[in-house]
ZAKOL-634542 format. One line per 2 residues: their letters; for each residue x, y, z of C-alpha. Coordinates in steps of 0.5 Angstrom, whole numbers, plus 500, padded with zeros to 3 digits. Layout:
BEGIN
A	X Y Z  ... $
This chain:
BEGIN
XX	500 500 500  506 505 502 $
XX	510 503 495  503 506 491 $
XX	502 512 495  510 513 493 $
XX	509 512 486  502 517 486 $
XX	507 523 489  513 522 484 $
XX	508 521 478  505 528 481 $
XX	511 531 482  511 536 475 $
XX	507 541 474  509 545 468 $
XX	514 544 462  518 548 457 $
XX	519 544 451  519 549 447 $
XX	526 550 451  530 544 449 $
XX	527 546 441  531 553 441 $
XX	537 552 446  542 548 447 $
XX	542 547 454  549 547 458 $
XX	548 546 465  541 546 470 $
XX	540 549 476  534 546 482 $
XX	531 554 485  526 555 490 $
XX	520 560 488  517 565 493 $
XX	510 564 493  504 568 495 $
XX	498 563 498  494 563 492 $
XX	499 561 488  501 555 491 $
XX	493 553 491  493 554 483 $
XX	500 549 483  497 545 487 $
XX	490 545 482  497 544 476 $
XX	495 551 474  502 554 471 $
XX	505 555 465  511 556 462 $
XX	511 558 455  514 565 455 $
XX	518 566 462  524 567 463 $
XX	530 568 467  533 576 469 $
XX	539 577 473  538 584 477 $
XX	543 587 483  546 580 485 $
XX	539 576 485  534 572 481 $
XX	527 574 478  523 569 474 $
XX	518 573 469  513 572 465 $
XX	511 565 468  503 565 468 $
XX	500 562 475  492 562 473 $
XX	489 564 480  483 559 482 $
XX	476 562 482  476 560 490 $
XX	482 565 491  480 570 497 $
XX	476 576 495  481 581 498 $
XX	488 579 494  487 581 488 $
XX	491 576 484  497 578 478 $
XX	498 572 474  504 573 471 $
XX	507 577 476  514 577 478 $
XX	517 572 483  523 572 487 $
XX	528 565 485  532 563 491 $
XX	538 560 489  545 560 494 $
XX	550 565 493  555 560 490 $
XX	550 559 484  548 566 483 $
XX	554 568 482  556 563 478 $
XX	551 565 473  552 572 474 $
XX	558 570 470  556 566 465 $
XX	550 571 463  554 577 463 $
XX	560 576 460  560 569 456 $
XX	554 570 453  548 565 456 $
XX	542 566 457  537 563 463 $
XX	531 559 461  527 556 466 $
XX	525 549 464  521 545 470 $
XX	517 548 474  515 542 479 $
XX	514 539 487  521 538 491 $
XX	519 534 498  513 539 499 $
XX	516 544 496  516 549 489 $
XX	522 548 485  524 550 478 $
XX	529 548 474  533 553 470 $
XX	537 552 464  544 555 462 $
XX	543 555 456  546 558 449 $
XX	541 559 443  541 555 437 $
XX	540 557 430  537 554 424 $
XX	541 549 421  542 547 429 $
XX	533 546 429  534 542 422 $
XX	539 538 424  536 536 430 $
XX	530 535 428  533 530 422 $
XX	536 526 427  530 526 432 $
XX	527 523 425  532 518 424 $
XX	532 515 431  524 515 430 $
XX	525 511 423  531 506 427 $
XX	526 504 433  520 504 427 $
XX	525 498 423  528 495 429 $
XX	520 494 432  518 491 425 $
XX	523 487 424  525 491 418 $
């Protein structure tokens, strides 16, 4: 009965994904940071209410801000809040890893990409990526080899 109850927690543990990330960087290194959140939004994460289509990663005096992730408020939400959804929210990260990405952003030319937002030990955590971006005949090749492998597992199931 404790084993279900473990898989039913890691089968929830992911609340939004940013595919689009992996399509238009080249992801060199992530990094796990806490999010601080109001009451409301952590109802909504709850609900699985997040998206993360368009957000990104600012650096500003020494500390992390994630803009433009959605956070939709539930209806239930109390009526003396007046929620924004797509406000920004403070990333808490250690003073080693900022200034590590501080680093790689302003001098070598990375930009920060949030990739996972998801539950860690009761917690929000969101994954972000140091990435660098991709030009067109990278997207295409990319693609290419994502269809071959496709073709390779199609073969290799048939018995070609």
């Amino acid at each position: 009965m404790a084993a279900n109850k473990k898989k039913d927690a890691t089968k929830g543990s992911t609340i939004a994904l940013n595919r689009q990330a992996t399509h238009d960087y080249f992801i060199e290194e992530r990094f796990e940071a806490g999010i601080a959140l109001l009451g409301w939004e952590v109802k909504s994460l709850r609900a699985g209410r997040a998206q993360l289509k368009e957000s990104y990663v600012v650096l500003k005096n020494g500390e992390a801000f994630l803009l433009g992730a959605h956070v939709s408020p539930l209806l239930s939400a109390c009526s003396h809040v007046f929620p924004d959804p797509v406000r920004t929210r403070k990333l808490l990260l250690h003073r080693h890893e900022l200034s590590k990405l501080i680093g790689h952003v302003e001098r070598k030319g990375y930009t920060l990409i949030p990739l996972v937002l998801g539950w860690s030990r009761g917690r929000a955590k969101l994954q972000i990526g140091l990435a660098r971006g991709k030009k067109l005949h990278d997207k295409r090749a990319a693609e290419k080899d994502r269809d071959w492998d496709r073709e390779k597992q199609r073969l290799m199931r048939h018995g070609a």
